[in-house]
C-alpha positions in Angstrom: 87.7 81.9 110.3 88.3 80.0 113.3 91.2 79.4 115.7 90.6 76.0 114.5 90.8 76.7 111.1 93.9 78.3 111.9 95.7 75.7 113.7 94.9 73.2 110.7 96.3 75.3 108.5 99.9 75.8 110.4 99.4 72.3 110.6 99.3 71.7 107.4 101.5 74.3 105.6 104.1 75.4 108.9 105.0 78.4 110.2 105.3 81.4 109.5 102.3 81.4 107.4 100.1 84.3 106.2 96.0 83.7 105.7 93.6 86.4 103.9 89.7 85.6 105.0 88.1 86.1 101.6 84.6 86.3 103.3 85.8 89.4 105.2 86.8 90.6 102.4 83.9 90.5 100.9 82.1 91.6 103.6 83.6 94.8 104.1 83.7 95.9 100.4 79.8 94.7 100.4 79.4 97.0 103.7 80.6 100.1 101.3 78.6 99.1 98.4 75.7 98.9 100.4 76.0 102.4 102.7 76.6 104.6 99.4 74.3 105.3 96.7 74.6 102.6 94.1 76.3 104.9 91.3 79.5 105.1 93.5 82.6 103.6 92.5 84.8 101.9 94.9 89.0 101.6 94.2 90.5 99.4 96.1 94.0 101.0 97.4 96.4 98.2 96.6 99.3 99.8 98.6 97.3 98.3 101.4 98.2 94.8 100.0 99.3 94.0 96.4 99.3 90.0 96.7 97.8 89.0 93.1 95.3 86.3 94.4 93.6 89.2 96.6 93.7 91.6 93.9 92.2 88.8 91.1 89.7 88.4 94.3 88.5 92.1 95.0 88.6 92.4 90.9 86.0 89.4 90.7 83.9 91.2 93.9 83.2 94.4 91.4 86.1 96.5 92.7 88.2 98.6 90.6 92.2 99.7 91.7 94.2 102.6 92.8 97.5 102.4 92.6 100.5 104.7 93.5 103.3 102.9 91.3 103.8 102.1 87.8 104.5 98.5 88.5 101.1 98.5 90.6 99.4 99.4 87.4 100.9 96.5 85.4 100.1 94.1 88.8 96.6 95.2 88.1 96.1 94.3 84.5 97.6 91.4 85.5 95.5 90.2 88.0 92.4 91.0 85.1 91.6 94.9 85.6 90.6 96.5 82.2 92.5 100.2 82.4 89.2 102.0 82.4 89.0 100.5 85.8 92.5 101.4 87.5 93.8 105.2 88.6 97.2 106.0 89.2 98.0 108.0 91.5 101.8 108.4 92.3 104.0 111.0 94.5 106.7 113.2 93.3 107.4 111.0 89.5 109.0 112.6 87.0 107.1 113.1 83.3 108.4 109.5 82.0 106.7 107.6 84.4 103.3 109.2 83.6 103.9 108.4 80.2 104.5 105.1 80.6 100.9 105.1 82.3 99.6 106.6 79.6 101.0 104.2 77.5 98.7 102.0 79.4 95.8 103.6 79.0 94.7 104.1 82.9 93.7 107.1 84.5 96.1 109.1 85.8 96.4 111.4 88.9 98.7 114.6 88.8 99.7 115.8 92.1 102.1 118.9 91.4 102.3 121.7 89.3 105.5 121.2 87.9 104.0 117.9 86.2 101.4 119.5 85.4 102.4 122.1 83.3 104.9 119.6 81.4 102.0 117.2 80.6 100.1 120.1 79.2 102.8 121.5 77.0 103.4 118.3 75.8 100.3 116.5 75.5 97.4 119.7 75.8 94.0 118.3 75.8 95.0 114.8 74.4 94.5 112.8 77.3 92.3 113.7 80.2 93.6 113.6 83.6 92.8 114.0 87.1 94.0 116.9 89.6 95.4 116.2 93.2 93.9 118.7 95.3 95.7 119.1 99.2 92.3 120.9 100.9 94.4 121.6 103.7 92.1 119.9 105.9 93.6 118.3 108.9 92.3 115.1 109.4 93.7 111.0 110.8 94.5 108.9 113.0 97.7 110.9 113.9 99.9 113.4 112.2 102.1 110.8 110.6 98.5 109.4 108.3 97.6 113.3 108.3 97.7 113.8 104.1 95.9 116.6 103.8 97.1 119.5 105.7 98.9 122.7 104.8 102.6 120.6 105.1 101.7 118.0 103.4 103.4 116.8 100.3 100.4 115.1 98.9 98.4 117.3 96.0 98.2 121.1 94.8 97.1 123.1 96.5 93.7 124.6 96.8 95.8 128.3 97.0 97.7 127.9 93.7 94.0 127.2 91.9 95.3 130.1 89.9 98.0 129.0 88.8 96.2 125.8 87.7 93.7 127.4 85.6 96.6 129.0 84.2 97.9 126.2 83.3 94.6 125.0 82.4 94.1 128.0 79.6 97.7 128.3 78.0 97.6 124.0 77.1 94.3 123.3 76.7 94.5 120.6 79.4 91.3 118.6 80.6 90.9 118.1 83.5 88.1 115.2 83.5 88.2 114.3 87.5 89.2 116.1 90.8 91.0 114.0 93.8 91.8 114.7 97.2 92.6 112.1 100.9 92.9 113.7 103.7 94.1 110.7 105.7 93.7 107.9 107.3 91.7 106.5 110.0 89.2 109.6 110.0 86.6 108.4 112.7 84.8 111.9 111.8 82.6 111.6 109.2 81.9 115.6 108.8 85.9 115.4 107.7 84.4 114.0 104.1 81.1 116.3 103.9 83.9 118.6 104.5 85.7 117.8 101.9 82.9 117.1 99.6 82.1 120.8 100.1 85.5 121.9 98.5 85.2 119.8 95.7 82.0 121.6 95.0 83.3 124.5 94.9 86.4 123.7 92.8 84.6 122.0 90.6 83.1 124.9 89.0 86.8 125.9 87.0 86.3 122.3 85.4 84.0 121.9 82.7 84.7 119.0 81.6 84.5 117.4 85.2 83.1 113.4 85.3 84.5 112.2 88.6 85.0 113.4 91.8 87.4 111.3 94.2 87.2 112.0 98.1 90.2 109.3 98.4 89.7 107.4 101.4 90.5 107.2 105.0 87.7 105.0 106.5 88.5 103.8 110.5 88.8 100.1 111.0 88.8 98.8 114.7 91.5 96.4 115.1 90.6 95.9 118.4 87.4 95.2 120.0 85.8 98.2 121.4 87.9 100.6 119.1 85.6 103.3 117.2 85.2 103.0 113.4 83.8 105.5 110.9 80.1 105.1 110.2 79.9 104.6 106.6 76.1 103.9 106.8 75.3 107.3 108.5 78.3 108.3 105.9 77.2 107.5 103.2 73.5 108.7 103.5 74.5 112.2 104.5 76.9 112.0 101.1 74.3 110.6 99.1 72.2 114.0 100.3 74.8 116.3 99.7 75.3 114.8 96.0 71.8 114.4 95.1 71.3 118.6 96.0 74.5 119.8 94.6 73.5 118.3 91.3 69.9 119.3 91.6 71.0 123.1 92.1 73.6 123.5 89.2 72.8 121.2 86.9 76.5 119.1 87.1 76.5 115.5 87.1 80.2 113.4 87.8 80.9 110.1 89.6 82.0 110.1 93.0 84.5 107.7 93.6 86.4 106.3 97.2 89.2 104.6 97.1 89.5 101.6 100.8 92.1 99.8 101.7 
């Protein structure tokens, strides 16, 4: 899109106007698709943006959704994603707004223990879910876009996987996937093999484990001459990690990343 193009449009339609570039759209979710290993799932973070016409547009590119709010969720089927295809992944709710998640049939991300162990009394191994994990790894642009270190607020910690497979044992819960972001604008890329590496190792208290989601995080320059992650190098080094992990014990899941 050109300064041109521009101009004609505040031309035509005034001032303040705001203008999404569909072709960099695409062009950035067809960089990630490309860089990973084809099996991997992509969920587009749509607290980045939750305008329906982009969301009916990264729908239509192959994308699926996470969302953080109950009203997210219902944006997304609106704008055309089937449930199977949307997570939700909200902060500090209380039990009714899960339900009304579940109501919708998406999958659903549980980031405390005291949720946790209500679902499970409640609901036991009717309806799998996914686990928050906070890794306590330390990683962003800054502290404020920091999720994932010990202060955070996002996710279980990985010190109370006790009390989880407590939890676990006395409700019959299943867990079917494992989640974790660390933050945001991570130019490292050794921040996600590092994280990949916990997942591993969690994932052995989950039998019934089919996806694992390293959240997202991925730099964007803004600015020319700003650093970016290198999803290419990324997502080969992931890809190698995966393809032994599964090769030595035998486990197969999904791994899933979740852009904005």
């Amino acid at each position: 899109m050109t300064n041109q193009d521009l101009l004609q449009i505040a031309e035509e339609f005034g001032t303040p106007v705001y203008v999404y570039d569909a072709d960099s759209i695409k062009s950035q979710y067809e960089k990630l698709t490309t860089s990973f290993a084809e099996s991997t799932k992509f969920f587009y973070a749509c607290k980045s943006l939750t305008n329906i016409n982009i969301l009916k547009y990264v729908e239509k590119l192959g994308a699926n959704l996470d969302c953080v709010s109950i009203n997210e969720v219902k944006l997304g089927l609106k704008a055309g994603f089937s449930p199977e295809r949307i997570l939700f992944t909200p902060n500090c709710v209380d039990l009714a707004e899960i339900e009304e998640a579940m109501a919708l049939n998406v999958h659903i991300n549980i980031d405390n223990i005291s949720i946790l162990e209500q679902f499970g009394t409640k609901y036991g191994d009717s309806y799998p879910v996914f686990l928050r994990i906070n890794p306590h790894i330390f990683a962003g642009g800054n502290y404020k876009i920091s999720t994932g270190h010990i202060d955070s607020k996002f996710g279980i910690s990985i010190h109370q996987m006790r009390h989880i497979e407590r939890v676990m044992k006395s409700t019959n819960l299943n867990i079917e996937g494992l989640h974790m972001h660390t933050g945001s604008e991570i130019k490292d890329p050794e921040v996600f093999l590092q994280g990949l590496e916990i997942m591993f190792e969690l994932s052995e208290s989950f039998p019934n484990l089919k996806y694992i989601d390293m959240g997202s995080g991925f730099k964007v320059p803004y600015q020319k001459g700003e650093l970016e992650t290198d999803v290419k190098a990324l997502g080969k080094k992931v890809e190698k990690a995966v393809a032994q992990f599964k090769k030595e014990t035998g486990k197969d899941f999904e791994l899933w990343f979740e852009p904005g």
